[in-house]
VEXDREN-508402 format. One record per residue (C-alpha): residue number from 1; x, y, z. Coordinates in pm, 1 decimal. Each point is the difference from the previous one (the first is absolute). Layout:
SITE/k/px/py/pz
SITE/NUM/X/Y/Z
...
This chain:
SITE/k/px/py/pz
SITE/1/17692.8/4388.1/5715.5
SITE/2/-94.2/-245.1/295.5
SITE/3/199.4/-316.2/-78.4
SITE/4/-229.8/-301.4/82.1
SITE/5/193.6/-305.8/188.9
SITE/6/-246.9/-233.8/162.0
SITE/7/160.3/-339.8/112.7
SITE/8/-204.7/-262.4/110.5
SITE/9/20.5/-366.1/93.3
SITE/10/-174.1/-268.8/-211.7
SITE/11/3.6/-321.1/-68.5
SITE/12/199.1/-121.5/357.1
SITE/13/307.4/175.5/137.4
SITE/14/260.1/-42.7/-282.2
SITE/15/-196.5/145.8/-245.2
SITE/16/-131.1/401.7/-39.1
SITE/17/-186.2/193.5/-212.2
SITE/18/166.1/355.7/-154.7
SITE/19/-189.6/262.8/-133.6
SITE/20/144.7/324.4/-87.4
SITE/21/-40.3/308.1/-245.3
SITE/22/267.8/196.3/-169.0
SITE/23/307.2/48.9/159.7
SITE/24/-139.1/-259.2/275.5
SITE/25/-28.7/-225.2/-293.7
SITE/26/401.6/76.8/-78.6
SITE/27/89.8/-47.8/347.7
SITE/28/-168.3/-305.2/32.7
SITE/29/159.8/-172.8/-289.4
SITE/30/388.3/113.8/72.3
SITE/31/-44.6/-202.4/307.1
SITE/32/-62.4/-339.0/-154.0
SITE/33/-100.5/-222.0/252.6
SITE/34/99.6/-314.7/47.2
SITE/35/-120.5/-249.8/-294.1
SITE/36/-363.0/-180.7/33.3
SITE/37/-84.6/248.9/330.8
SITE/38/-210.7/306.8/-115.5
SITE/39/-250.2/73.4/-232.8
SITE/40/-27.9/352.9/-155.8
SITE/41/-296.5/246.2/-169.3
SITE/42/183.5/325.2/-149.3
SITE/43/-177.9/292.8/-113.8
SITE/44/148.2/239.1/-211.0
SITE/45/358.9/-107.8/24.9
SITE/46/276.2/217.9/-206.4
SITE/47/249.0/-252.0/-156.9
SITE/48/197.5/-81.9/254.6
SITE/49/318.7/-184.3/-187.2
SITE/50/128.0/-143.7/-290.8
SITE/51/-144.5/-293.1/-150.3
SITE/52/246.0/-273.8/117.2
SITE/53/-116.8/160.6/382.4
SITE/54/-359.1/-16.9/-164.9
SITE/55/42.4/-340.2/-49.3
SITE/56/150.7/-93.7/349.8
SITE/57/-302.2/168.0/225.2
SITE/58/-238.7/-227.6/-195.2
SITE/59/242.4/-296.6/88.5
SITE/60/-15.4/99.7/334.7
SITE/61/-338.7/126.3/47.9
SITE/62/-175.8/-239.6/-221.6
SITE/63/-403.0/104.1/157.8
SITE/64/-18.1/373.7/-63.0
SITE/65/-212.4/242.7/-188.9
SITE/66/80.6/274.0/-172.2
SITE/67/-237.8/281.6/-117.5
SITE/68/114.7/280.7/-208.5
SITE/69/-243.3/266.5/-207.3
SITE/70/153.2/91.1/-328.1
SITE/71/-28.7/331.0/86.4
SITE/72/135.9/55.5/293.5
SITE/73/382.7/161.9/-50.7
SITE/74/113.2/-149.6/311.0
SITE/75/-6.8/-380.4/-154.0
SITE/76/227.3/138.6/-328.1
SITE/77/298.4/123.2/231.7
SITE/78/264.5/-74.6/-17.5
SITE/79/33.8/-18.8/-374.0
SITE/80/319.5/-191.3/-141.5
SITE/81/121.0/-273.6/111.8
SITE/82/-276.9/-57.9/223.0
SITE/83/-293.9/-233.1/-6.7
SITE/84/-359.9/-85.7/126.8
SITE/85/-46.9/-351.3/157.6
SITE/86/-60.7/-286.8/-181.5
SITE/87/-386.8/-76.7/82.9
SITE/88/-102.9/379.2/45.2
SITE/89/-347.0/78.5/-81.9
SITE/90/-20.3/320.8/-193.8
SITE/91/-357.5/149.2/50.7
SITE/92/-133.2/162.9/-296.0
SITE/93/-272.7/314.2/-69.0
SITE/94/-198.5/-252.0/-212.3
SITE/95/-34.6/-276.4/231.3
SITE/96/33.9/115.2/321.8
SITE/97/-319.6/50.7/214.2
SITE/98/-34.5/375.3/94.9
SITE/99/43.2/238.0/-158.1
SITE/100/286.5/223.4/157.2
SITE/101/90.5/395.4/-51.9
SITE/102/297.1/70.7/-249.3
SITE/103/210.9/108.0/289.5
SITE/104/359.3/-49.6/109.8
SITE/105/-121.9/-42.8/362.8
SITE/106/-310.8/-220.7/-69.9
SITE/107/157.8/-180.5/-264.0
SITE/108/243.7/-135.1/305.1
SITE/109/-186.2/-2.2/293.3
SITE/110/-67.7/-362.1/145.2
SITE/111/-377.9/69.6/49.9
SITE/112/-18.4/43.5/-430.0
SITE/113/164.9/-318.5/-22.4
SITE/114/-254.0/-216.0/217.1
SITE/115/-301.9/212.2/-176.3
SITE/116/164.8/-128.3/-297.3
SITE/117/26.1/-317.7/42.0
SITE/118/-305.5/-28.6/192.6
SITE/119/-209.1/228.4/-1.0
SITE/120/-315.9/-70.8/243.2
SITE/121/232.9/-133.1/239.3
SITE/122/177.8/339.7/27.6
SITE/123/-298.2/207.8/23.0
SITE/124/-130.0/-208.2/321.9
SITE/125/275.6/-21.0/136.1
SITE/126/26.3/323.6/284.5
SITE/127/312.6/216.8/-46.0
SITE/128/226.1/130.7/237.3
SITE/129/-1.5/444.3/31.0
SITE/130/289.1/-26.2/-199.2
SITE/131/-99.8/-188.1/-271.0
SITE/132/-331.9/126.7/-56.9
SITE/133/113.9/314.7/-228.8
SITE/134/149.7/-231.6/-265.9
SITE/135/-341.6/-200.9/-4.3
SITE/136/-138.2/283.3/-196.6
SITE/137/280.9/-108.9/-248.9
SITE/138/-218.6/-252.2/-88.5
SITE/139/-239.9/74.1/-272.2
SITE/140/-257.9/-307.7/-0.1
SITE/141/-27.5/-336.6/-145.7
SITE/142/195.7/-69.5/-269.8
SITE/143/-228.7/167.1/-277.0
SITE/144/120.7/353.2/159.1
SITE/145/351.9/-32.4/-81.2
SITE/146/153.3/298.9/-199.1
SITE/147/22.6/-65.1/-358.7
SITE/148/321.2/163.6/-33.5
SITE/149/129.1/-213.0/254.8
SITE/150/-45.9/-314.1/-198.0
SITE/151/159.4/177.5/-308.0
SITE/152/282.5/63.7/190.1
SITE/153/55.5/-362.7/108.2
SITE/154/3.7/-60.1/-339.4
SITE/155/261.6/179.5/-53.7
SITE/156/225.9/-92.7/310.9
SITE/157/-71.1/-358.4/-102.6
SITE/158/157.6/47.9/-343.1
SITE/159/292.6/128.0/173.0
SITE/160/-6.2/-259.5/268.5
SITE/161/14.7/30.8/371.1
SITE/162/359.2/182.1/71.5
SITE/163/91.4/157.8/-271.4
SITE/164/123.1/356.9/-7.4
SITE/165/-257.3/145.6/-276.0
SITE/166/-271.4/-157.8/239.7
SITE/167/121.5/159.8/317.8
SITE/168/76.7/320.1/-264.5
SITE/169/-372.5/2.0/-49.6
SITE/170/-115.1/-64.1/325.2
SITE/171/175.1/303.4/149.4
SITE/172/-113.9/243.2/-254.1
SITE/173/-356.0/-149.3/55.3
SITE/174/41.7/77.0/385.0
SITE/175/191.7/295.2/-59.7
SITE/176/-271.1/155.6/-226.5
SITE/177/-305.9/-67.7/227.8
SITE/178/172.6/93.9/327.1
SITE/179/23.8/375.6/-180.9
């Protein structure tokens, strides 16, 4: 999986901008920087420490974003002990604003996440040779995502972001459509 790690300086010399994707996302939040001098956006971030750690990177880092999709197995791992940070957005089936394959692959890949949180933006917006074979992850505006998508959401929800009968279900789900 191509790790995304684009640093780039805003807002005068002291200050930068972070954005990262999976185990980018991790790597980029063990290193803490110093207090008041970075801002973050995280896509798709696994839970990266317990919740007293949770608690320090949004200390720290007080001007990040975090985007997770509820269905996405990489943002329940680790399981115990472990937790999501504080302000994370979880992106749901119902809300979200394309509609996106029930997919292990395309329910992680960072081109899903921008067509899901904005959706015309994504679709403009050229992709790289790479990239272009998880565009056709995306399934249309919003109306076009899979029913059984937002049933399963449902379900995760109930169990809560974490949890080992989520992650349970989310394997078998993967497991079962990558036979």
């Amino acid at each position: 999986m191509k790790v995304l790690l684009v640093l780039a300086w805003a807002f005068g010399p002291h200050k930068m901008t972070a954005t990262a994707q999976a185990s980018g996302a991790c790597k980029y939040m063990f290193a803490l920087p110093p207090k008041g001098h970075c801002r973050a956006c995280l896509f798709a971030s696994p839970r990266t420490g317990d919740p007293a750690w949770a608690d320090l990177f949004a200390v720290t880092v007080k001007d990040y974003r975090l985007f997770n999709y509820i269905l996405d197995i990489v943002t329940h791992v680790p399981t115990l002990g472990y937790a999501t940070l504080p302000n994370a957005t979880v992106i749901q089936p119902s809300t979200a604003q394309a509609g996106v394959r029930l997919d292990i692959l395309c329910n992680h890949h960072v081109i899903c996440y921008c067509a899901m949180i904005d959706y015309k933006d994504t679709m403009a917006t050229p992709t790289t040779a790479q990239d272009a074979s998880r565009k056709s992850c995306i399934l249309g505006p919003s109306s076009t995502m899979p029913e059984a998508a937002k049933a399963l959401a449902v379900i995760i929800n109930e169990f809560g972001v974490g949890d080992e009968k989520a992650l349970a279900m989310l394997k078998a789900l993967h497991t079962a459509s990558m036979v």
